[in-house]
CHARMM internal coordinates of N, CA and C (Angstrom, degrees):
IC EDIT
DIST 1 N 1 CA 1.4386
DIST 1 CA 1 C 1.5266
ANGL 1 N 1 CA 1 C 108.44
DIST 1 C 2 N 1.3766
ANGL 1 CA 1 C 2 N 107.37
DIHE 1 N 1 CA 1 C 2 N 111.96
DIST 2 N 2 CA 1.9733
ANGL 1 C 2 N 2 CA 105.28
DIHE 1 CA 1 C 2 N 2 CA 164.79
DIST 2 CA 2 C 1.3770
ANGL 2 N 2 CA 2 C 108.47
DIHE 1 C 2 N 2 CA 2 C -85.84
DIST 2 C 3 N 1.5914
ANGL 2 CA 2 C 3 N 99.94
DIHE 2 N 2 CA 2 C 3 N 142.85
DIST 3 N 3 CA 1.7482
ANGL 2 C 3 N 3 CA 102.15
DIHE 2 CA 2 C 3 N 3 CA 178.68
DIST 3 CA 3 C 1.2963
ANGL 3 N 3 CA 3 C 105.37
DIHE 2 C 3 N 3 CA 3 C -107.76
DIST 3 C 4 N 1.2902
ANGL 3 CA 3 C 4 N 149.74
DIHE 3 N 3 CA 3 C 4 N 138.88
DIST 4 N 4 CA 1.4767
ANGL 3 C 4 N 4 CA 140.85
DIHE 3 CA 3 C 4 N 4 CA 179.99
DIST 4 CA 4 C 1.7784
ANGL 4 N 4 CA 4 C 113.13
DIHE 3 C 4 N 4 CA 4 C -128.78
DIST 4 C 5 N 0.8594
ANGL 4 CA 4 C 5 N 124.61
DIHE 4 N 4 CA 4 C 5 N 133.64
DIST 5 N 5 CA 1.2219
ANGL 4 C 5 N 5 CA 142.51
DIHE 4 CA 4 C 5 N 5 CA -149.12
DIST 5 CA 5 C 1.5517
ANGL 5 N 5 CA 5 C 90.44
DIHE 4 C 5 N 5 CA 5 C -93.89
DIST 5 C 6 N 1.5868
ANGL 5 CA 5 C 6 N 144.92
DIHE 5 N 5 CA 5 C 6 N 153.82
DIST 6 N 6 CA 1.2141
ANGL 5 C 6 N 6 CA 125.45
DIHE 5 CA 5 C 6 N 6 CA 136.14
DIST 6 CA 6 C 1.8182
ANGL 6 N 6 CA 6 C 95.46
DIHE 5 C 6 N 6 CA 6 C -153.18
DIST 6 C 7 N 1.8152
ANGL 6 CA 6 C 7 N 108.83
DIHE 6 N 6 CA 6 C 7 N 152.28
DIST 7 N 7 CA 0.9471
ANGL 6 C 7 N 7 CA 121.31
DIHE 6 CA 6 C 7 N 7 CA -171.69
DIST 7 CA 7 C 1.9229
ANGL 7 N 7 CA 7 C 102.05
DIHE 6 C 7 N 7 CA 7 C -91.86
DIST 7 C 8 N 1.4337
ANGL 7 CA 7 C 8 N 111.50
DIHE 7 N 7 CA 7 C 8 N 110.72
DIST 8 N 8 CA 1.5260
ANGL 7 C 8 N 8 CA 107.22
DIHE 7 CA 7 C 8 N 8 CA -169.54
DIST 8 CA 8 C 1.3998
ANGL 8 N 8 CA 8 C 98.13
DIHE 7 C 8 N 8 CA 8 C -122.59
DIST 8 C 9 N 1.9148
ANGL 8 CA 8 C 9 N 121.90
DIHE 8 N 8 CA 8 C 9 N 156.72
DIST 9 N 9 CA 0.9535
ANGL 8 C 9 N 9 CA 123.51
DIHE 8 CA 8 C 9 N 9 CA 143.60
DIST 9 CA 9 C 1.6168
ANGL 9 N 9 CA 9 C 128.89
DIHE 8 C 9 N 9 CA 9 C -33.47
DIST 9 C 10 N 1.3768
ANGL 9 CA 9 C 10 N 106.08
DIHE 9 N 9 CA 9 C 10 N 132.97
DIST 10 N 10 CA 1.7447
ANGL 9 C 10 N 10 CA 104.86
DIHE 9 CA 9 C 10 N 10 CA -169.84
DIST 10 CA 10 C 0.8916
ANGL 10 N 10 CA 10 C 117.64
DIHE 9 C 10 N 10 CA 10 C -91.47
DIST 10 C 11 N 1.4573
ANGL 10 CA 10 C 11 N 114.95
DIHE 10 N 10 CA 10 C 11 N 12.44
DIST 11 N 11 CA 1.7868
ANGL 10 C 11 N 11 CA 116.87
DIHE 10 CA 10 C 11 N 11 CA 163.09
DIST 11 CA 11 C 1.6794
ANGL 11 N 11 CA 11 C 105.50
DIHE 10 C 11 N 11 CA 11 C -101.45
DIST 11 C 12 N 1.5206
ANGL 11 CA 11 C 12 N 116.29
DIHE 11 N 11 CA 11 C 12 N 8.88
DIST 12 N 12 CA 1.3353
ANGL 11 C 12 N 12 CA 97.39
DIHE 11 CA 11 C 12 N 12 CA 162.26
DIST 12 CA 12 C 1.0616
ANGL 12 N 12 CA 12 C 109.32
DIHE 11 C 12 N 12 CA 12 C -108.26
DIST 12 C 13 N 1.5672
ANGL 12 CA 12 C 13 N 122.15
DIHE 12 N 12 CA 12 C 13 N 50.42
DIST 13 N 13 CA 1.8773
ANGL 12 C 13 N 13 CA 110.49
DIHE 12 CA 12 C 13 N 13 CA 171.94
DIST 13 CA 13 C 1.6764
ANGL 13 N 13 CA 13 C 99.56
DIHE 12 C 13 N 13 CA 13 C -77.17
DIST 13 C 14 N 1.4977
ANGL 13 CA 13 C 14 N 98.68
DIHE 13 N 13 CA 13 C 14 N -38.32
DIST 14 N 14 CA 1.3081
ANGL 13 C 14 N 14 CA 105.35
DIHE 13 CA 13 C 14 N 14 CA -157.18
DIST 14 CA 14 C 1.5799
ANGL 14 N 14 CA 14 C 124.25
DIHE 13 C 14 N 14 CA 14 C -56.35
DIST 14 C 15 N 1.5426
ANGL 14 CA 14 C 15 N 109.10
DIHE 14 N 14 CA 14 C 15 N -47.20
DIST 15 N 15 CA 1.7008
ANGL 14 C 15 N 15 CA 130.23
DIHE 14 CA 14 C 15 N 15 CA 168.58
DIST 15 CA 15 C 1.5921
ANGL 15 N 15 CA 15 C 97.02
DIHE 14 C 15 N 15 CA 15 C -59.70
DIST 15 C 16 N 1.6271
ANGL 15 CA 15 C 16 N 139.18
DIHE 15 N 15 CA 15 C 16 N -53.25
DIST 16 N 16 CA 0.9300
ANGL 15 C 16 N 16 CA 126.66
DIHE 15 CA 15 C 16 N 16 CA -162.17
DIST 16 CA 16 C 1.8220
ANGL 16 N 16 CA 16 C 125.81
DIHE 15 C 16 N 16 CA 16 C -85.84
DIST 16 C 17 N 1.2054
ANGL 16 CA 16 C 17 N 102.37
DIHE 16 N 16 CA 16 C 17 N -27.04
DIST 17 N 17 CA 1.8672
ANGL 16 C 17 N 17 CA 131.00
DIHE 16 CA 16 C 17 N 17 CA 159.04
DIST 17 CA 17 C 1.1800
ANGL 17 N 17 CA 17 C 115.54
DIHE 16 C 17 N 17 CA 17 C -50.22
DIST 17 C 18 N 0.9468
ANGL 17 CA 17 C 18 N 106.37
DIHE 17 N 17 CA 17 C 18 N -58.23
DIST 18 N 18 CA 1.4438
ANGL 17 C 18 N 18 CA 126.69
DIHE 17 CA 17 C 18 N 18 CA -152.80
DIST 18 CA 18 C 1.5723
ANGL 18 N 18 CA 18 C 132.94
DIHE 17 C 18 N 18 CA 18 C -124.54
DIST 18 C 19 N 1.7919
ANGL 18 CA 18 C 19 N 91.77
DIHE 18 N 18 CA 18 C 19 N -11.57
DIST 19 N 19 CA 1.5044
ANGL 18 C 19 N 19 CA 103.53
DIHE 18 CA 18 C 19 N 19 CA -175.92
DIST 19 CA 19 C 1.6749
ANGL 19 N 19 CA 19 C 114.66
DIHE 18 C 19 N 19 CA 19 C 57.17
DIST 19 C 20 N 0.8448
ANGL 19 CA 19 C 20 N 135.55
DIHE 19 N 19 CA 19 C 20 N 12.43
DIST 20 N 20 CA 1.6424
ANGL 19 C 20 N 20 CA 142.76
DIHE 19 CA 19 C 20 N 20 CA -176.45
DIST 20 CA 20 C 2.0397
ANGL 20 N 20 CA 20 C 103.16
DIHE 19 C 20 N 20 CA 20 C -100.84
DIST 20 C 21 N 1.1389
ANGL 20 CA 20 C 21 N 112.69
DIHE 20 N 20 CA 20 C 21 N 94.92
DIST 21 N 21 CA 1.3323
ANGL 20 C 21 N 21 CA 137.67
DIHE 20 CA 20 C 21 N 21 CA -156.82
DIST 21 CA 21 C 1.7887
ANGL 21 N 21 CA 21 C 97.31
DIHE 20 C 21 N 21 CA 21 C -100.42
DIST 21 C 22 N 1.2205
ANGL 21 CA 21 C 22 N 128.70
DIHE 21 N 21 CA 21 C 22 N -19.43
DIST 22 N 22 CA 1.2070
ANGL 21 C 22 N 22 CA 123.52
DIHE 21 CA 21 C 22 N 22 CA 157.45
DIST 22 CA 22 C 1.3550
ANGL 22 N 22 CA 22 C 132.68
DIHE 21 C 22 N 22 CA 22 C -24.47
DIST 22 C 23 N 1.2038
ANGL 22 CA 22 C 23 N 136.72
DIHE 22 N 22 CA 22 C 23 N 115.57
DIST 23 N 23 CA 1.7000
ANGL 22 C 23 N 23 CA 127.00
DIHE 22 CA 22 C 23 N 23 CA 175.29
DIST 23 CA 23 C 1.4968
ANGL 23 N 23 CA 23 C 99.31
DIHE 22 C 23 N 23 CA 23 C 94.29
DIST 23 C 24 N 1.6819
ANGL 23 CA 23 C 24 N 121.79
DIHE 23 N 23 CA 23 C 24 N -0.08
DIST 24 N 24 CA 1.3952
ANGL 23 C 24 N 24 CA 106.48
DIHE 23 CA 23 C 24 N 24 CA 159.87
DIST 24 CA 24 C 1.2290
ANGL 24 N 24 CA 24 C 119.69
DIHE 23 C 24 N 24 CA 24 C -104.19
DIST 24 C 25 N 1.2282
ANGL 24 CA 24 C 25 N 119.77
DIHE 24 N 24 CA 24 C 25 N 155.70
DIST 25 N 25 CA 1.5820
ANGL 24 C 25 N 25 CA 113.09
DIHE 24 CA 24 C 25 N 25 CA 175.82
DIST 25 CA 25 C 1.8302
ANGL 25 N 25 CA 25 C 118.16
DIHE 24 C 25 N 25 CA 25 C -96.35
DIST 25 C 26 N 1.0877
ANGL 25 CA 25 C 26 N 129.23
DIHE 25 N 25 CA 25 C 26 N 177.71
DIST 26 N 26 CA 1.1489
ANGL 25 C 26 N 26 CA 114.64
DIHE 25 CA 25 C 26 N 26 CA -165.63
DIST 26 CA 26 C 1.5408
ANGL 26 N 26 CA 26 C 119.72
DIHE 25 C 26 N 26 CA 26 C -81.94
DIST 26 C 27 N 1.4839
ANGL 26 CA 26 C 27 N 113.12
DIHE 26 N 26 CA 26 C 27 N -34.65
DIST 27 N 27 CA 1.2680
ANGL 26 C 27 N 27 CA 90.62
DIHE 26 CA 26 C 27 N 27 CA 147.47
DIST 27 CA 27 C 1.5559
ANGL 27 N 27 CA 27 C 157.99
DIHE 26 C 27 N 27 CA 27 C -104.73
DIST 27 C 28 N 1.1041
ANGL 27 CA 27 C 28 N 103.67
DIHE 27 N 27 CA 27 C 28 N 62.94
DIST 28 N 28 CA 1.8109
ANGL 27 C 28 N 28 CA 158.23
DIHE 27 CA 27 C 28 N 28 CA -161.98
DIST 28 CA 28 C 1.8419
ANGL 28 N 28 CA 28 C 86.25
DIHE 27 C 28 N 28 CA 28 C -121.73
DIST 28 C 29 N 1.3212
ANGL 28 CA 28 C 29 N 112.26
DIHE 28 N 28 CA 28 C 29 N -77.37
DIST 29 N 29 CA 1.1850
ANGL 28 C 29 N 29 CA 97.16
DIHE 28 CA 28 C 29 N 29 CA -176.97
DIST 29 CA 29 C 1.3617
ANGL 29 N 29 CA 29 C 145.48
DIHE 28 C 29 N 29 CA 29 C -64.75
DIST 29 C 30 N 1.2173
ANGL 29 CA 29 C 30 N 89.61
DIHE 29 N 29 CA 29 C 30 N -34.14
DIST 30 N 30 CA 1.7536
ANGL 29 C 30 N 30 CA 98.77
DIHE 29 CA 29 C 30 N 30 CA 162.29
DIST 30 CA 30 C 1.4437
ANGL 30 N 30 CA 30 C 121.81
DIHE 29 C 30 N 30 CA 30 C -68.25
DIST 30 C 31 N 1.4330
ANGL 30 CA 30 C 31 N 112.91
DIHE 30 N 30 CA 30 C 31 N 5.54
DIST 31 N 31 CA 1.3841
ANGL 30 C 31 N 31 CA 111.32
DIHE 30 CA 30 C 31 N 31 CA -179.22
DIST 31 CA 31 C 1.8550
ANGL 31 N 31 CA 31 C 96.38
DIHE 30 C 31 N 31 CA 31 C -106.14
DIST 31 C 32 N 1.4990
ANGL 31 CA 31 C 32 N 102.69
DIHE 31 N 31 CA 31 C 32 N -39.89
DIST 32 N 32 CA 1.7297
ANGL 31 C 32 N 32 CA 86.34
DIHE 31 CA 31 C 32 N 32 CA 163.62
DIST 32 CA 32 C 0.9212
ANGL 32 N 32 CA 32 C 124.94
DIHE 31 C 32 N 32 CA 32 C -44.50
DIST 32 C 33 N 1.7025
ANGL 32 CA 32 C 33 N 123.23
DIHE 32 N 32 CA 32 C 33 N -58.30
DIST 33 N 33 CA 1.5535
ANGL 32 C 33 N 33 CA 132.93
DIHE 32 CA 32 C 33 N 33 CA -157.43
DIST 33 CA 33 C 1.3139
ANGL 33 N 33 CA 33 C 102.72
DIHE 32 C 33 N 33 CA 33 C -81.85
DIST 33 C 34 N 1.3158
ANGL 33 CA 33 C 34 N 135.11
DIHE 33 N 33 CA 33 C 34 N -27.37
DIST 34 N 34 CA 1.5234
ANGL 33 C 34 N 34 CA 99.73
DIHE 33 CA 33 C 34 N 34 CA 156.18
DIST 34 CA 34 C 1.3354
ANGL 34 N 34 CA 34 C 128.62
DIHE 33 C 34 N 34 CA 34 C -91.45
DIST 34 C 35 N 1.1261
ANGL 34 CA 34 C 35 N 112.23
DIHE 34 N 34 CA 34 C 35 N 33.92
DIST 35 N 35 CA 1.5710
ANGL 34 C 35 N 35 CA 103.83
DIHE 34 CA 34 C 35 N 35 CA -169.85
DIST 35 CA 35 C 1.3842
ANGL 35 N 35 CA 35 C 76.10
DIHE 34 C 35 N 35 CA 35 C -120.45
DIST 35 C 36 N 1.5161
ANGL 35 CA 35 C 36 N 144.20
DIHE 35 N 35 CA 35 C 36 N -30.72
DIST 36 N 36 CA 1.2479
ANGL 35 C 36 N 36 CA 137.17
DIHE 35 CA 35 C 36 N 36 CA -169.84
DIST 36 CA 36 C 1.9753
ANGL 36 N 36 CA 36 C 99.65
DIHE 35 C 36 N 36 CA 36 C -76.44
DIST 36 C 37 N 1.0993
ANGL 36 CA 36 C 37 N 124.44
DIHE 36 N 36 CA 36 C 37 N -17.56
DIST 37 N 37 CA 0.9034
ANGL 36 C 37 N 37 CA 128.53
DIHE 36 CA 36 C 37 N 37 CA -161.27
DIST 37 CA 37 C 1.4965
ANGL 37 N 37 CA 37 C 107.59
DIHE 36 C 37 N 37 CA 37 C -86.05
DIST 37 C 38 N 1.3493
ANGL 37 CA 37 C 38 N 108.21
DIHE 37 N 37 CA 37 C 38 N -33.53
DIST 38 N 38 CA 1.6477
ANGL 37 C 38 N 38 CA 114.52
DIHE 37 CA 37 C 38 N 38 CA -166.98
DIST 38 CA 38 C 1.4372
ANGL 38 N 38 CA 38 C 100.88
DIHE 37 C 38 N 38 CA 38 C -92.89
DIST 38 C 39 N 1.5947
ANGL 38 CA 38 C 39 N 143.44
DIHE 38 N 38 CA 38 C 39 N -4.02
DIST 39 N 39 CA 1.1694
ANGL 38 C 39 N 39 CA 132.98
DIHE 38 CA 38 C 39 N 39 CA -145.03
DIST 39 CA 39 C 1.6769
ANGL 39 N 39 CA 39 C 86.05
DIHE 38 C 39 N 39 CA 39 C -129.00
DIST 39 C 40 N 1.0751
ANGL 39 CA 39 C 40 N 108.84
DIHE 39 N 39 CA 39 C 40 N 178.93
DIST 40 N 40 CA 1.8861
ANGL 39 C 40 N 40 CA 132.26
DIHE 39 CA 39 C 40 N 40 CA 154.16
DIST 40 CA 40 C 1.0584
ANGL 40 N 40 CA 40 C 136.67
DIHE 39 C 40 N 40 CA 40 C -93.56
DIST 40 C 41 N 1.2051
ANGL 40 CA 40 C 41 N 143.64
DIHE 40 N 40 CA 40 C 41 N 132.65
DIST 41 N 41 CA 1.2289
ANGL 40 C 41 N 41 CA 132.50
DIHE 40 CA 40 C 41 N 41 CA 159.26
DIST 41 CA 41 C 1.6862
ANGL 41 N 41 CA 41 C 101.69
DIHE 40 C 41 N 41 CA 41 C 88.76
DIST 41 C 42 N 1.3241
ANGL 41 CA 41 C 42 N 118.46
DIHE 41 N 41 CA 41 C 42 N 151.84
DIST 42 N 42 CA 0.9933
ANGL 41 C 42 N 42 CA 130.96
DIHE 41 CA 41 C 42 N 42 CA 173.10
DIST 42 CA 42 C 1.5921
ANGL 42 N 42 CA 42 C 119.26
DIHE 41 C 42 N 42 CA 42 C -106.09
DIST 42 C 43 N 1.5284
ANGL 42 CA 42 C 43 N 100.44
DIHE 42 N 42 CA 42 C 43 N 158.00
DIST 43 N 43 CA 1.6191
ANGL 42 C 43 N 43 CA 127.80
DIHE 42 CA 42 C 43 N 43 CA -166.67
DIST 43 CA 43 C 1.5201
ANGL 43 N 43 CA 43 C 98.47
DIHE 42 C 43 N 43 CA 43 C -66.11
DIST 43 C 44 N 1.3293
ANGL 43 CA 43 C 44 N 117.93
DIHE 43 N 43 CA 43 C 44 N 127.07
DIST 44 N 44 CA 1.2501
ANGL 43 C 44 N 44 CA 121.90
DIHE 43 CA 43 C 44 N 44 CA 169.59
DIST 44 CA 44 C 1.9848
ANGL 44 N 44 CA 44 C 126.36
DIHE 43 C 44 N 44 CA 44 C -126.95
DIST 44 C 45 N 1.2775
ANGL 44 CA 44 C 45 N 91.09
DIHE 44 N 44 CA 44 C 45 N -17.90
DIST 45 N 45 CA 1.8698
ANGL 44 C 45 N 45 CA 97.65
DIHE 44 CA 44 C 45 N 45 CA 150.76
DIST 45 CA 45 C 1.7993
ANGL 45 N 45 CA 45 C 97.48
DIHE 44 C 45 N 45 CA 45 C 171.32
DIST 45 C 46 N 1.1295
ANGL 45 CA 45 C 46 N 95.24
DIHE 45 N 45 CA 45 C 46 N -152.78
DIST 46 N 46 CA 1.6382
ANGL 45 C 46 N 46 CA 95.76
DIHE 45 CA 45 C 46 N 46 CA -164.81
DIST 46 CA 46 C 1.8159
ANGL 46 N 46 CA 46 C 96.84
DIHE 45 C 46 N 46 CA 46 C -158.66
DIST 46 C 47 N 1.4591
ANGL 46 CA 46 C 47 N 95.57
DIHE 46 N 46 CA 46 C 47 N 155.06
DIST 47 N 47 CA 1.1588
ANGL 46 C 47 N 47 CA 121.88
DIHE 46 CA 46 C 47 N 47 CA -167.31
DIST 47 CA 47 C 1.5855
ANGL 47 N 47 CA 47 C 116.33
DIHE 46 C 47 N 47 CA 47 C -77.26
DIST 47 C 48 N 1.1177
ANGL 47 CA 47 C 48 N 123.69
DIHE 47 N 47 CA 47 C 48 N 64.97
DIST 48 N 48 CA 1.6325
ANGL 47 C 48 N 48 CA 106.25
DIHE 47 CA 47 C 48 N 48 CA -166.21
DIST 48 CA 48 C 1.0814
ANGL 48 N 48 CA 48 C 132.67
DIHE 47 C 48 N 48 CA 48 C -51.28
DIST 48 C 49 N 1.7504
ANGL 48 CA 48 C 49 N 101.78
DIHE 48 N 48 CA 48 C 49 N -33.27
DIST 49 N 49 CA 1.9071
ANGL 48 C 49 N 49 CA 107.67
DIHE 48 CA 48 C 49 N 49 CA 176.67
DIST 49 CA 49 C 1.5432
ANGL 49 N 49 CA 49 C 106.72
DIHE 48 C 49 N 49 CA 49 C -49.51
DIST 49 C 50 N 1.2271
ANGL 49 CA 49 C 50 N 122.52
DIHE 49 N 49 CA 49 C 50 N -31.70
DIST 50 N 50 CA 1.6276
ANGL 49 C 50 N 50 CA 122.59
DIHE 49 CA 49 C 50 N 50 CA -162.93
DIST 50 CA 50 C 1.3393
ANGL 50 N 50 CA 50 C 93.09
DIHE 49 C 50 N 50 CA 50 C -83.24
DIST 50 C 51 N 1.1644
ANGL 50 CA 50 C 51 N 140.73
DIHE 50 N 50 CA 50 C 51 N 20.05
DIST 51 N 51 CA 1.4739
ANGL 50 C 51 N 51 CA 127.49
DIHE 50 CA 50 C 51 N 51 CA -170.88
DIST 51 CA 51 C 1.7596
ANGL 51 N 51 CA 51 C 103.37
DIHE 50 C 51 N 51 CA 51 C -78.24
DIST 51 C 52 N 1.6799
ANGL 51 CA 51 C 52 N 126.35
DIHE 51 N 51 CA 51 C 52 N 145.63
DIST 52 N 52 CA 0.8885
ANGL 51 C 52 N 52 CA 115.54
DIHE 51 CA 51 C 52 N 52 CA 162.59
DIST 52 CA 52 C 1.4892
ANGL 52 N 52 CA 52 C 119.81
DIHE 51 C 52 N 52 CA 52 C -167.92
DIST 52 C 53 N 1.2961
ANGL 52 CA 52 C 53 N 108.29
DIHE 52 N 52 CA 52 C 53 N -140.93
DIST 53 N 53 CA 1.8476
ANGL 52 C 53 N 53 CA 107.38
DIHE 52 CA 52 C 53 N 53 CA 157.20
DIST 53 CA 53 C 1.3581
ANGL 53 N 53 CA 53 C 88.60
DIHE 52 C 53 N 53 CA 53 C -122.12
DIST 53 C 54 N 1.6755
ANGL 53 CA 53 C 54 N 108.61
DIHE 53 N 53 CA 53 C 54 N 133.53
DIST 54 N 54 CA 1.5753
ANGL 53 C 54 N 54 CA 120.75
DIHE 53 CA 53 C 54 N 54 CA 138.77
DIST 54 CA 54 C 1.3650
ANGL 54 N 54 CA 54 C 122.23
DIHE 53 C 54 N 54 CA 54 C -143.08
DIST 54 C 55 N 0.7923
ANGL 54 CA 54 C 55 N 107.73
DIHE 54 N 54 CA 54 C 55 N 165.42
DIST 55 N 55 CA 1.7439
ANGL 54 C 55 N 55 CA 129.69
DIHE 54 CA 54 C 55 N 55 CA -166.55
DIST 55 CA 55 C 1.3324
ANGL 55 N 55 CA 55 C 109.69
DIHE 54 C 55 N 55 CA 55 C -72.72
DIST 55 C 56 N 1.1368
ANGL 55 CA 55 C 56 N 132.40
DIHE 55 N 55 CA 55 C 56 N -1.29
DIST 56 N 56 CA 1.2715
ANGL 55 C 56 N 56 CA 144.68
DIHE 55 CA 55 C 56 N 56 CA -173.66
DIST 56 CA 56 C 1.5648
ANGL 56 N 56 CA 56 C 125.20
DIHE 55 C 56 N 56 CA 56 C -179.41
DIST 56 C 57 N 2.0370
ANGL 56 CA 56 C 57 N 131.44
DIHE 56 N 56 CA 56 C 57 N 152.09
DIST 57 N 57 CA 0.7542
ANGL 56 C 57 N 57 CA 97.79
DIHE 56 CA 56 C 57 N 57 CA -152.59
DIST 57 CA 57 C 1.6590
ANGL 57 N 57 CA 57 C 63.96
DIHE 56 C 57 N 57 CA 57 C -155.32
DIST 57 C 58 N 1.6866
ANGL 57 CA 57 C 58 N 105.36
DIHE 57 N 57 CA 57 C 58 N -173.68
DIST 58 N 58 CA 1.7402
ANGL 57 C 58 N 58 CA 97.36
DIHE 57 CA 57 C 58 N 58 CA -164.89
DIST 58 CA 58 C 1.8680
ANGL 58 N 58 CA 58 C 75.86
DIHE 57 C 58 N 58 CA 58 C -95.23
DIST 58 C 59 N 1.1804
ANGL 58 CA 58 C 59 N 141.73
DIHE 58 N 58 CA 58 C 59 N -20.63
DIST 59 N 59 CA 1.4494
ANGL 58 C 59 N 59 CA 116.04
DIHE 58 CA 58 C 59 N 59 CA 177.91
DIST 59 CA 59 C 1.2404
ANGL 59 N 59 CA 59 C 132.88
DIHE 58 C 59 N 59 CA 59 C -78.22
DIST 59 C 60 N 1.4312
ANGL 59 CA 59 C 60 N 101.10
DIHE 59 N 59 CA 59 C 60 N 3.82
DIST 60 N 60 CA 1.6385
ANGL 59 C 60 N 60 CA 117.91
DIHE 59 CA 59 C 60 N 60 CA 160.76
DIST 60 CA 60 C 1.5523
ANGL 60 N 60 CA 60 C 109.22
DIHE 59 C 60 N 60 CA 60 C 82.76
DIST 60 C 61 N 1.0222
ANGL 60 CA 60 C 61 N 113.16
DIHE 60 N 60 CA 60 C 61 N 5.95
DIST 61 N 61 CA 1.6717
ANGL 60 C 61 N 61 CA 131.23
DIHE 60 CA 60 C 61 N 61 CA -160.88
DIST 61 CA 61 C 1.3300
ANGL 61 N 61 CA 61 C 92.48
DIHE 60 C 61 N 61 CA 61 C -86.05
DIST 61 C 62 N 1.7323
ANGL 61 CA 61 C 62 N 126.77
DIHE 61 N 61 CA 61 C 62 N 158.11
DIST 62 N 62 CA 1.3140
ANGL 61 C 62 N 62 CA 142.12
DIHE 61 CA 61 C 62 N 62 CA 177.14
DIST 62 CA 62 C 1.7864
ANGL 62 N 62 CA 62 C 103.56
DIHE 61 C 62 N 62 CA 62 C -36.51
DIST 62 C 63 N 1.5340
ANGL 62 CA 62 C 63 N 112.50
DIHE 62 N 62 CA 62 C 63 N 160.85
DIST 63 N 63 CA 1.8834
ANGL 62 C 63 N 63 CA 113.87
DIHE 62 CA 62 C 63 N 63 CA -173.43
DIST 63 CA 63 C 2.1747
ANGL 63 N 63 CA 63 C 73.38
DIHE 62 C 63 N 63 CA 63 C -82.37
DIST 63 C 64 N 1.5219
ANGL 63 CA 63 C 64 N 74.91
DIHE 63 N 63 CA 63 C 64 N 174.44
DIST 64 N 64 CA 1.8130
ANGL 63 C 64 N 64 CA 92.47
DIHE 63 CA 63 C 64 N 64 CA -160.77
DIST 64 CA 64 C 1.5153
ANGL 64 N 64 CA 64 C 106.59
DIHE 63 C 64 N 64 CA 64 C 165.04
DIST 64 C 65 N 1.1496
ANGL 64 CA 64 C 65 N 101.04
DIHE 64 N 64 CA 64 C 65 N 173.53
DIST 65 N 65 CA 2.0065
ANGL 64 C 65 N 65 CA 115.85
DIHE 64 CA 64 C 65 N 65 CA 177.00
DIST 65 CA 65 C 1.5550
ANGL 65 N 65 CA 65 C 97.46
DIHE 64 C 65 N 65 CA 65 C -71.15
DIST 65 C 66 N 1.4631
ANGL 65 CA 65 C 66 N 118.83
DIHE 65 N 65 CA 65 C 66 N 125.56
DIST 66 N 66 CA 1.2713
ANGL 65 C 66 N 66 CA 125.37
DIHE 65 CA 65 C 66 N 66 CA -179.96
DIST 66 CA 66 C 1.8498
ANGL 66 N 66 CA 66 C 96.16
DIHE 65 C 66 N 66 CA 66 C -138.46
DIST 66 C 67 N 1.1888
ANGL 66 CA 66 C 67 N 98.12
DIHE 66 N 66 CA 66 C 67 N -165.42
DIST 67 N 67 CA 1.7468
ANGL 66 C 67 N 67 CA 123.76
DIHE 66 CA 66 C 67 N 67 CA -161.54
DIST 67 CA 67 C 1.5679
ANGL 67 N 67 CA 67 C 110.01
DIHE 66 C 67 N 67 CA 67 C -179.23
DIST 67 C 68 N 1.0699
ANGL 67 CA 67 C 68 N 102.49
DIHE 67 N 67 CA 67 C 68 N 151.10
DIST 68 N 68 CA 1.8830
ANGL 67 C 68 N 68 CA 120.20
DIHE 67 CA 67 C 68 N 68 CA 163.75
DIST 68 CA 68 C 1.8596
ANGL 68 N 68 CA 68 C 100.24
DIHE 67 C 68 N 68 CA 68 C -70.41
DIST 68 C 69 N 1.0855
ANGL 68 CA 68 C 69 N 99.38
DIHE 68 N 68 CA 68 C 69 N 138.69
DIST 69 N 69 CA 1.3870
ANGL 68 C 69 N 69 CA 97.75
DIHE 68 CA 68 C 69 N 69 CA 169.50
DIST 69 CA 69 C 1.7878
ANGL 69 N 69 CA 69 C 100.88
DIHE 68 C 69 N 69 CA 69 C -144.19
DIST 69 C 70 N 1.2020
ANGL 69 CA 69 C 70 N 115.08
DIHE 69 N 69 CA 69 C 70 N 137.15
DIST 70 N 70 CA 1.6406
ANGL 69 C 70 N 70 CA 124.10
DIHE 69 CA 69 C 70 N 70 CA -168.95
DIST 70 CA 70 C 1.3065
ANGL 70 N 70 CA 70 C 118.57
DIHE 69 C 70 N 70 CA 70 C -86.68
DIST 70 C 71 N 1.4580
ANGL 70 CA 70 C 71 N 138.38
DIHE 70 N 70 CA 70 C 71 N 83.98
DIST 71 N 71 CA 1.1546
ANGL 70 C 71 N 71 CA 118.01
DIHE 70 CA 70 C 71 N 71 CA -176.26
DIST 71 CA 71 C 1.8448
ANGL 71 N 71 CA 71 C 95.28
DIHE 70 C 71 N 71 CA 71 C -89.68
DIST 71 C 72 N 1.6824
ANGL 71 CA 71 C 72 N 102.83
DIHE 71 N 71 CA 71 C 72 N 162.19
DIST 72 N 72 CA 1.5027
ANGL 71 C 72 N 72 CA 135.75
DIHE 71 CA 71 C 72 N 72 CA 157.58
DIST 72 CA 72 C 1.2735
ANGL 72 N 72 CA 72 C 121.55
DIHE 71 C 72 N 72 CA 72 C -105.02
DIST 72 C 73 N 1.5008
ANGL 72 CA 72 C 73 N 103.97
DIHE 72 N 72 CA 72 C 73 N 147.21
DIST 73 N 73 CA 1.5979
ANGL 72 C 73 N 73 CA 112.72
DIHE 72 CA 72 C 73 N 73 CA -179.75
DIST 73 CA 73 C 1.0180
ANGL 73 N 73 CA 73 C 72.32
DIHE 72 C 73 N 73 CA 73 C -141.08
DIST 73 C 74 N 2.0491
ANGL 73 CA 73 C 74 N 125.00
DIHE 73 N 73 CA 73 C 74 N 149.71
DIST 74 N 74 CA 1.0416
ANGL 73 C 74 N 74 CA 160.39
DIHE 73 CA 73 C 74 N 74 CA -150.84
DIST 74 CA 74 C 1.6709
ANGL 74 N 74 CA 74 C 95.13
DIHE 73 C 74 N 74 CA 74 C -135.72
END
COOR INIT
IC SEED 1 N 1 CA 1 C
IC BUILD
């Protein structure tokens, strides 16, 4: 099992957790699905203590409230 770390916007726990895509707009989503596209393994929860503001994030998306979020590859 690889575990991979990635620094994401913290309003995508919800679409990626949980699959519940509500309250995003579409292009919100197209920024998941390709970012889900380029990586491995899937999202399995997220780090809340790491929650914060930074200037950068691994989805390359505007600085903003982010978090660790854990994906798995099997």
């Amino acid at each position: 099992m690889i575990k991979t770390i990635y620094r994401l916007p913290v309003y995508w726990a919800s679409p990626l957790i949980s699959d519940d895509y509500s309250g995003i707009n579409d292009m919100e989503k197209a920024e998941i699905r390709k970012f889900l596209e380029k990586v491995e393994g899937s999202p399995v929860s997220v780090d809340f203590t790491t929650e914060g503001f930074y200037h950068y994030n691994d989805a390359g998306t505007l600085a903003g409230n982010c978090a660790d979020f854990l994906f798995i590859k099997d």
